[in-house]
C-alpha positions as CSV (number, residue, x, y, z in Angstrom):
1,X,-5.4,20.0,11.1
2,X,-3.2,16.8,11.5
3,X,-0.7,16.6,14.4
4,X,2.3,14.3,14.1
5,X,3.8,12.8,17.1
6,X,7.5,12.0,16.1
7,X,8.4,8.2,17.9
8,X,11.8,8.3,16.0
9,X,14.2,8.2,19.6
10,X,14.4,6.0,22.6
11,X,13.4,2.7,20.7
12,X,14.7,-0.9,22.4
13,X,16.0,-3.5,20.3
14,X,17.0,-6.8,20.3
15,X,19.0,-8.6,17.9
16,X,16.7,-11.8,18.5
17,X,13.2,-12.3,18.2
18,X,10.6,-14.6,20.3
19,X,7.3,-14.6,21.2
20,X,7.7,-13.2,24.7
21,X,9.2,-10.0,23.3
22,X,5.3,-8.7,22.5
23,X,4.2,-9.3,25.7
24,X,3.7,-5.5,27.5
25,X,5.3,-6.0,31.0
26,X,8.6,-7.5,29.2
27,X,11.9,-6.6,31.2
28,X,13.9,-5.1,28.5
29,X,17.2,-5.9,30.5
30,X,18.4,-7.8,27.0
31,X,17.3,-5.0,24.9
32,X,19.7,-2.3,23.8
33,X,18.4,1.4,23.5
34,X,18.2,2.7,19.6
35,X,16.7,5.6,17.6
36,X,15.4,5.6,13.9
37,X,16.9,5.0,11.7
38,X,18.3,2.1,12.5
39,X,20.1,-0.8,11.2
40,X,19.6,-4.0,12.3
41,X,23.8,-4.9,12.1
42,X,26.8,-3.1,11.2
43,X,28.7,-5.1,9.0
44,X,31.8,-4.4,7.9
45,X,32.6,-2.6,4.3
46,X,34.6,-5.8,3.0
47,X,34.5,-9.7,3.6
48,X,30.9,-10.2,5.4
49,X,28.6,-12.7,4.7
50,X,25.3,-11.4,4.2
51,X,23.8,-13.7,6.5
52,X,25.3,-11.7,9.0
53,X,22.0,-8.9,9.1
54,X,19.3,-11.3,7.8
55,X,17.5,-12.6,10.7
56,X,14.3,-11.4,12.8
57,X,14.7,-8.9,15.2
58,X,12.9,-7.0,17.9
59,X,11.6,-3.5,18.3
60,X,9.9,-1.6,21.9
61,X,8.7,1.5,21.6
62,X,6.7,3.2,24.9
63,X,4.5,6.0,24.4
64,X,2.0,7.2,26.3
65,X,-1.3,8.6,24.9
66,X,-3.1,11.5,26.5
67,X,-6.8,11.2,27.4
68,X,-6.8,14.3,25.1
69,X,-6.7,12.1,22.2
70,X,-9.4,9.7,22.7
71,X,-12.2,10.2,20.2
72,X,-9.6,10.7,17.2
73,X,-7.7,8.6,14.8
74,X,-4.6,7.8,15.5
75,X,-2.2,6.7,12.3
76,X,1.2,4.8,13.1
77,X,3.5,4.8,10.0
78,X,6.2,3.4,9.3
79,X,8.0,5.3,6.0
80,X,9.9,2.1,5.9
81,X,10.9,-1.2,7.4
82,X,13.1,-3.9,5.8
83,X,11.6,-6.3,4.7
84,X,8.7,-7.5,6.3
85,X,7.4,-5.7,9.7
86,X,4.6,-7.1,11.9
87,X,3.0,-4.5,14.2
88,X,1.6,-4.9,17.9
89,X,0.2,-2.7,20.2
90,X,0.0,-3.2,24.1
91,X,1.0,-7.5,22.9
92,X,-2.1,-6.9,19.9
93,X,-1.9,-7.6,16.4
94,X,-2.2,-4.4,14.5
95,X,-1.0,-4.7,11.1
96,X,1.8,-6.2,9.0
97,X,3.5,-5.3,5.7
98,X,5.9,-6.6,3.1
99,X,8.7,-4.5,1.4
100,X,11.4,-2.6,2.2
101,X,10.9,0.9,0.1
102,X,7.2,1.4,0.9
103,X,5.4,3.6,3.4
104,X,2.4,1.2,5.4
105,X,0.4,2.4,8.2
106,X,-2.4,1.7,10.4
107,X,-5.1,3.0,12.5
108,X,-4.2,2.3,16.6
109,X,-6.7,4.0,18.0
110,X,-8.9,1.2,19.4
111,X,-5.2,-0.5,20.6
112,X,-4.1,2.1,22.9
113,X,-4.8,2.8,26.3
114,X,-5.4,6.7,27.0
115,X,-3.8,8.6,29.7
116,X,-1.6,5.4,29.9
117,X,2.3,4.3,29.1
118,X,1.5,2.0,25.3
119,X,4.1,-0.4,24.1
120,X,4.3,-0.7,19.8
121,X,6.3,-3.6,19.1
122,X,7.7,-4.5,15.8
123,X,9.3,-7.9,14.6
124,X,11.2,-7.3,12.0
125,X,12.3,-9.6,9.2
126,X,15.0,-8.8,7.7
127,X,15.3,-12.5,5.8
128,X,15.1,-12.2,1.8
129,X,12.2,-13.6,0.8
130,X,11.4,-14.7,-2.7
131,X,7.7,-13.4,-2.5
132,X,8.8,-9.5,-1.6
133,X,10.6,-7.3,-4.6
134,X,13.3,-6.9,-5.4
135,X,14.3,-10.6,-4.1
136,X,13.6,-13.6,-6.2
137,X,16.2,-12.5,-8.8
138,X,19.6,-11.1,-9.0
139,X,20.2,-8.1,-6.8
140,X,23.4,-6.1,-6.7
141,X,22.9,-4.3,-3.5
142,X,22.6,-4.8,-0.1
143,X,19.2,-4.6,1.2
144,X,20.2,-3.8,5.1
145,X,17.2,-4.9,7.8
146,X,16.0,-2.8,10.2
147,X,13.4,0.2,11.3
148,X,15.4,2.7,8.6
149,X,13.1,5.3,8.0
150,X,11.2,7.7,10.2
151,X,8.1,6.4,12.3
152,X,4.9,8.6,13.7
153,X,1.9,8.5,15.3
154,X,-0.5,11.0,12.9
155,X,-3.5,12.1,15.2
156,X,-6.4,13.4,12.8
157,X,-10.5,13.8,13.3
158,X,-12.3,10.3,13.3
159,X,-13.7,10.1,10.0
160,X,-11.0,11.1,7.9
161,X,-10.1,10.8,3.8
162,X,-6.7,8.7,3.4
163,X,-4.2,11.1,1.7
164,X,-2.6,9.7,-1.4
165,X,1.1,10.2,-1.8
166,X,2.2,9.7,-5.4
């Protein structure tokens, strides 16, 4: 059986990004508090530039781990993040991913501290970027930035076979 630990409320965000933003003991005093999903910027439904949401942003999430975990896999995924996401855990490189319609994921458990507070942090570019679909061409929509689909933590035996989703 697969548990599914829900990390969709109490996020921290901040508009801006910078390399101090990783770091675990951050004061989040400049952060605002958000749950997913979430935009990156309301704009408004007329005159905007669309400038005005393409930028790199910040996203804090604490959770703490039970020691009851240790020993099993634990999966963060993101069903989606606009348009390219890189993923720390407790100020560690996890994983990254490109595109903004595609569920990524990645195995934490060797990141997190058990029995402890964790912090998954999650830079967010929201920057169209000829390299990631559907950019590079003509688009006629609005391709919004932000965390914008649901995120978990997917707690499963050690040695595991990677379910497909089609």
């Amino acid at each position: 059986m697969i548990d599914k630990i829900n990390l969709n409320y109490d996020w921290k965000y901040n508009e801006n990004y910078v390399d101090e933003h990783i770091k675990v003991d951050l004061d989040e005093k400049d952060f605002i508090s958000v749950n997913i999903p979430h935009t990156v910027k309301e704009i408004p439904f007329n005159d905007f530039d669309e400038e005005m949401y393409q930028f790199v942003s910040s996203y804090r999430k604490h959770v703490y781990i039970g020691k009851e975990l240790e020993g099993k896999a634990l999966i963060l995924e993101f069903e989606a993040v606009a348009n390219m996401a890189e993923v720390y855990v407790n100020g560690v490189f996890a994983f990254s991913h490109k595109g903004p319609y595609t569920a990524f994921s990645g195995d934490i458990s060797k990141l997190v501290k058990y029995g402890e507070d964790n912090v998954i942090f999650v830079k967010v570019d929201s920057r169209e970027r000829d390299e990631i679909p559907p950019f590079g061409n003509i688009v006629d929509y609005l391709v919004y930035g932000g965390i914008y689909r649901e995120v978990y933590i997917y707690v499963q035996k050690k040695e595991y076979v990677k379910e497909m989703k089609l």
